[in-house]
N, C-alpha and C positions, 0 to 999 in steps of 0.2 A: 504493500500500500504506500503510496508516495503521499507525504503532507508538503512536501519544501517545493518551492520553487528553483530550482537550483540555477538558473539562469540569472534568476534576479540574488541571486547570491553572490556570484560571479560579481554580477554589476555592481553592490552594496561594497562589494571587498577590496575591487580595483578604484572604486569611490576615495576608499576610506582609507586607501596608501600610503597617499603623499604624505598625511597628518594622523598617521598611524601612531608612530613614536611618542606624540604625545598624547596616545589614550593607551598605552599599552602595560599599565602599572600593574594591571590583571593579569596577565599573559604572563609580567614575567615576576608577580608574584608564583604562581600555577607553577610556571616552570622552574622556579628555585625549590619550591615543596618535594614536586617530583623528580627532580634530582638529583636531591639528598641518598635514593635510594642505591646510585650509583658507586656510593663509598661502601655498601654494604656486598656490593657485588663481586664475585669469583673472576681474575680473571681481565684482560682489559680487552679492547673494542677497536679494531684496525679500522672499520669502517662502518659509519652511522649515517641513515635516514631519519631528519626532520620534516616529521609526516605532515602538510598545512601550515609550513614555515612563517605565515606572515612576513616580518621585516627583520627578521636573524633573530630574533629574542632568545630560541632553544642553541641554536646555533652558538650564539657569540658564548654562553655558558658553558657548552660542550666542549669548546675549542679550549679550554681553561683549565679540564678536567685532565687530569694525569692521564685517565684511564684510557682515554678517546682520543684517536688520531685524527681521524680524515672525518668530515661530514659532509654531505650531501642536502642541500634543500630543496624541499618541491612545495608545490603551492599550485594551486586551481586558479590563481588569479594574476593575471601577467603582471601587473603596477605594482602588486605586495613587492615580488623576486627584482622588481629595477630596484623601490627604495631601500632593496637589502642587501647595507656596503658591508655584512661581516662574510657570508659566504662566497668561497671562489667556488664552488661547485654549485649550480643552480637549474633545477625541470619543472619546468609547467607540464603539469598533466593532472586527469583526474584520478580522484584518490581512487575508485573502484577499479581503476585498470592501470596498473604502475609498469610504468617503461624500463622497468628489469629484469637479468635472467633469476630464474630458480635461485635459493640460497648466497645470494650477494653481500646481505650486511648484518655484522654481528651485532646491531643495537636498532632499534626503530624508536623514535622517541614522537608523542603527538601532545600536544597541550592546546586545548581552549580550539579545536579547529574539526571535529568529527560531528558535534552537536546539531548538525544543521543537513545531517547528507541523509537522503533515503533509506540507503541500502550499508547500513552498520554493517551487518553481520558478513557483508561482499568486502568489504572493507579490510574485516579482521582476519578474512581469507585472504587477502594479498600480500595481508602482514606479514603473516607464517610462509606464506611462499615465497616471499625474499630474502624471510630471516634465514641463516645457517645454522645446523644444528647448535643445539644446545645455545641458541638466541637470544635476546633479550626484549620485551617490548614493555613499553614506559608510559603509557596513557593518564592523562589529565583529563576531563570532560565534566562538564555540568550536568547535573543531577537530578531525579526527582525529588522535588522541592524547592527547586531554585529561584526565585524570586516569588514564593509563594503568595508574601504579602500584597505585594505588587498587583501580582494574579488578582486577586480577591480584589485587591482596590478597584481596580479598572470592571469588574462583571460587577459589580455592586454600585459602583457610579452610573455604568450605562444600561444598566438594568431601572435605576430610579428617573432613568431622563430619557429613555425611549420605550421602555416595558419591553426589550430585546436584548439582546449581550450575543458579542461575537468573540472567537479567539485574538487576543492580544498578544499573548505570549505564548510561544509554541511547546508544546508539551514534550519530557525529558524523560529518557530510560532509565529505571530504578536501578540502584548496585545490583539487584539480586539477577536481574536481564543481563546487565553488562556481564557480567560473572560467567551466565548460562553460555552468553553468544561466545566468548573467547573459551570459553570449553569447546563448545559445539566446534568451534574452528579448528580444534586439535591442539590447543594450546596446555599446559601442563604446569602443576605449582603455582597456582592461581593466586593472587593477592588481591585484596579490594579493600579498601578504607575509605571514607571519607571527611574532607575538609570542609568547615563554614568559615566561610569568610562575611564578615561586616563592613559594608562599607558604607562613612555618615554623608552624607549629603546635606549642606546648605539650603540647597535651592533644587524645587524638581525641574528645572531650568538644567541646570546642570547636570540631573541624572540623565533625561534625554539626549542630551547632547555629546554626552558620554557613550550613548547605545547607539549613537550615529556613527559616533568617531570609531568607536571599533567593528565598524559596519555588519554588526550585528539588530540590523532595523527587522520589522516583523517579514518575514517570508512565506507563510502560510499559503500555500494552494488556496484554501477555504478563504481567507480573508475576507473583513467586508471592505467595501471599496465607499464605505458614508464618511464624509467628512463627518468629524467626532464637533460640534456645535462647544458652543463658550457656555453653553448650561452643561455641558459635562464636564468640561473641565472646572466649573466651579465648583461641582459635587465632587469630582475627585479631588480638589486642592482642600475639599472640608473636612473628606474624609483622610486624607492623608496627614492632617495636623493631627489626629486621634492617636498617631503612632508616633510623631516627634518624639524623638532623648527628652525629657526635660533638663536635664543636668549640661545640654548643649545648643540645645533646639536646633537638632540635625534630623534631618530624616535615614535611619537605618534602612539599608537597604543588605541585605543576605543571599548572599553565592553559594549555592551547596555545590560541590564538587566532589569524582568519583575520583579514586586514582588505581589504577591497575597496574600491580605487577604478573607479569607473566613470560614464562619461557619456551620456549619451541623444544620440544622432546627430540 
């Protein structure tokens, strides 16, 4: 079943390039969490895939790492791989179908860039097909529950100002899926945890403009196509003070994220 538009993903991510660097404190929060797990690992890594590289964030880290020689970035969106001055190695292609032979790279690392594609579990099969035995793969992704509050804001404002509510926010694989589908893919030694991150907001000025910047805008197939009127946004700005810090008067906003370890047998 396809939910995304994946065209208009394309177009959101080549958008959101240029001025990518400066929304990408997510990214390379994600990517410093995952990997940490790197020191814990057997062994070091002659050559690594950064799976949805954006603009080097995993990249420029990996290159730092003892363990890790050589990297590799790909990315589905040509504008991310121009603004990205850390990688000499660089493939535009899509992630479902990776312009590699069988067993090529000892590490495959993905952060903040799989959440948005149809076909996961095609995904996590190319993984394994590149990795070489006894592989490693490093996954970041956002979660069931990820902007939950959010969620809820937005059907409860346009539920009170139109008596309808449409998807806002695109809906997220729970750990225990993510978990199932990298089994099902052959993967082996499975690890899942998850992270919350908190992040305060000023102004919902600023959080939108935040979900532009890392062109992560709504892509839903189903979308409605109504302009959202100045009466919903004024229910959702009434309803959104209800959740303000008081100790800050920020708006909290919370990132659930999965993080996967897993090895190729």
């Amino acid at each position: 079943m396809n939910l995304f538009n994946q065209k208009q993903l394309i177009i959101n991510r080549n958008k959101a390039a240029a001025n990518f660097k400066n929304f990408n404190f997510l990214k390379l929060e994600l990517s410093n969490i995952l990997l940490e797990h790197l020191d814990y690992a057997k062994g070091e890594f002659p050559l690594t895939l950064d799976l949805g590289s954006h603009t080097g964030e995993v990249a420029n880290i990996l290159t730092k790492h003892p363990k890790v020689k050589e990297v590799v970035s790909l990315d589905f969106a040509k504008n991310m791989l121009i603004f990205d001055t850390t990688s000499n190695m660089k493939v535009l292609a899509h992630l479902t179908n990776l312009p590699f032979l069988d067993n090529t790279f000892n590490l495959v690392c993905s952060v903040f860039s799989l959440h948005s594609y149809n076909n996961f579990s095609e995904i996590l099969k190319e993984v394994i097909r590149v990795l070489k035995k006894d592989g490693l793969f490093l996954l970041s992704i956002p979660c069931f529950g990820n902007l939950s509050t959010l969620n809820n804001v937005l059907l409860e404002s346009e539920l009170a100002t139109t008596n309808q509510f449409s998807n806002r926010i695109h809906p997220f694989l729970d750990i225990k899926t993510i978990g199932n589908f990298a089994s099902n893919a052959g993967f082996v030694s499975i690890i899942t945890n998850k992270e919350e991150i908190t992040i305060m907001y000023k102004s919902l000025h600023n959080l939108l403009k935040d979900f532009r910047g890392m062109g992560e805008n709504n892509i839903l197939l189903n979308k409605s196509t109504n302009l959202l009127s100045m009466k919903f946004w004024h229910k959702f700005t009434e309803i959104m003070e209800k959740h303000k810090n008081p100790e800050n008067n920020h708006y909290p906003v919370k990132i659930e994220v999965c993080n996967l370890i897993a090895w190729k047998g």
